[in-house]
N, C-alpha and C positions, 0 to 999 in steps of 0.2 A: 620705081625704086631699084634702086644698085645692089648686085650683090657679091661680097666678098670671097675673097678666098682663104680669108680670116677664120678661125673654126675652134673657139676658144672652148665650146665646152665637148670638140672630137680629139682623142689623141692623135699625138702629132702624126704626121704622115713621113713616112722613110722617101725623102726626096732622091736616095740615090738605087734604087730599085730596076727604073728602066728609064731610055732617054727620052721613048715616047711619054711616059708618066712627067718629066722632066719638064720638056717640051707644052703640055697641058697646062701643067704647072704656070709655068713662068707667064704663058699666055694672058693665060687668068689676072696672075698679078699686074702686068705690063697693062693691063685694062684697068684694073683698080687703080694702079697711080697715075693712068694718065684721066682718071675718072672725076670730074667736078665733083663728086663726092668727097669733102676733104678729110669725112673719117674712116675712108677706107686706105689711106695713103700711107699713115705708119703700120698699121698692122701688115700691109703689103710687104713694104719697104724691108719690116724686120724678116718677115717670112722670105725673102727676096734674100737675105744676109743670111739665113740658113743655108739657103741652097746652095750660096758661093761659097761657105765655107765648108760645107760637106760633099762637093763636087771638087775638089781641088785638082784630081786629076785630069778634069776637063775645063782645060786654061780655056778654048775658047769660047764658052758662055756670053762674058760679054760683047766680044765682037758681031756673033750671032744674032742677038737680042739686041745689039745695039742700045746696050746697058748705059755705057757713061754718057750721052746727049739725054737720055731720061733721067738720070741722075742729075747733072745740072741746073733740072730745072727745080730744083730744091737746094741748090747750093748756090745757084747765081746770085741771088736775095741775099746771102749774109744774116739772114735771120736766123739765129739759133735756138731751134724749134727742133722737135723729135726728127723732123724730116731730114731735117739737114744734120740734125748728129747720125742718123740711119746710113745715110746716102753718101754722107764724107767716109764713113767708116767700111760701105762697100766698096767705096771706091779705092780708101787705103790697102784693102784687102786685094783686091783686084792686081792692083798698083805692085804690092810687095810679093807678091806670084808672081806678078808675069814680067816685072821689070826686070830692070839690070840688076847684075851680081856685083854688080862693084861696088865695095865695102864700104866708100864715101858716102857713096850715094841712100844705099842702105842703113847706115848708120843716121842720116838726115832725115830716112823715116821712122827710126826706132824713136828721136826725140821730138818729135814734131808736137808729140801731146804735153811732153815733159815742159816744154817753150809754152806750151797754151798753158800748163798749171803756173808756170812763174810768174804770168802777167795774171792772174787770176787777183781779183780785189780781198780776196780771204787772204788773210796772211798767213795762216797754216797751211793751206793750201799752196800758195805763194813755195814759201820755205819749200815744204816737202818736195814740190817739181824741183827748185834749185839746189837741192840736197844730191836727188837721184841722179838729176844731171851731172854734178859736179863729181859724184861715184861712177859714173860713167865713164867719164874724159881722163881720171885718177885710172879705174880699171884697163881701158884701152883708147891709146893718142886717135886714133881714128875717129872717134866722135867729137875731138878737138878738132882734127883738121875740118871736119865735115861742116864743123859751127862756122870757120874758119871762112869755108868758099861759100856758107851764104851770109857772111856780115854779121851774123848773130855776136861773135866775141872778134875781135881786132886782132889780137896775138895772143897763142895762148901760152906761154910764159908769163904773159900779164894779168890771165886770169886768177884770182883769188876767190877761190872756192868758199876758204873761210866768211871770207864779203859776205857772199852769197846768201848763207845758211845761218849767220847769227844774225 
């Protein structure tokens, strides 16, 4: 039997304490997800999302760890499964630290979930993501252009927001 680094009824542990603790850490986890165990894989995965998000000062984690080819193997599938909402969301994390500062670009990842709520089959759901979007593009043209260079909207003079949301 497998054992986690999971520890739901220990309080949480201060993952930013030392790098040796760090280092342990992640170890452990890196074993859980790559463990045929497959319910040790989100609790991992989440605990694995703490650590990136409370080590921020230490951009290179995942280079180290050789985080994103572990992560993929939860995102190549297309199944949207805890794993793969965990693992996209490290990776967004990751991604919007240590990439580019250029606002375009940036701005493509601010909306990238707002696009996943528009195609959503809930129609509240639906609206609400084309509402925020559309206050978005209203607030600042940069998340226009940004739609712009990846084919999401054609020209954005032509977009009608009102469309969108009623």
């Amino acid at each position: 039997m497998e054992e986690s680094t999971f520890r739901p009824d220990q309080p949480a542990q201060s993952v930013t304490s030392t790098g040796s603790d760090v280092f342990k850490i992640i170890k452990q986890l890196i074993d859980d997800i790559e463990s045929d165990n497959t319910n040790l894989h989100a609790p991992a995965l989440r605990q694995l999302l703490d650590i990136i998000i409370e080590n921020r000062e230490n951009k290179d984690l995942a280079s180290k760890y050789k985080l994103i080819p572990l992560l993929n193997k939860f995102i190549g599938n297309l199944e949207k499964n805890e794993e793969f909402v965990l693992s996209t969301t490290i990776q967004h994390v990751i991604g919007v630290r240590n990439g580019s500062d250029d606002k375009t670009i940036l701005a493509g990842a601010a909306t990238d979930s707002m696009i996943l709520s528009i195609f959503s089959p809930d129609e509240k759901t639906s609206k609400s993501g084309s509402k925020a979007l559309c206050d978005l593009i209203e607030e600042n043209e940069i998340f226009g252009h940004s739609l712009m260079t990846t084919g999401f909207i054609l020209k954005h003079d032509a977009l009608s927001c009102e469309m969108w949301t009623t």
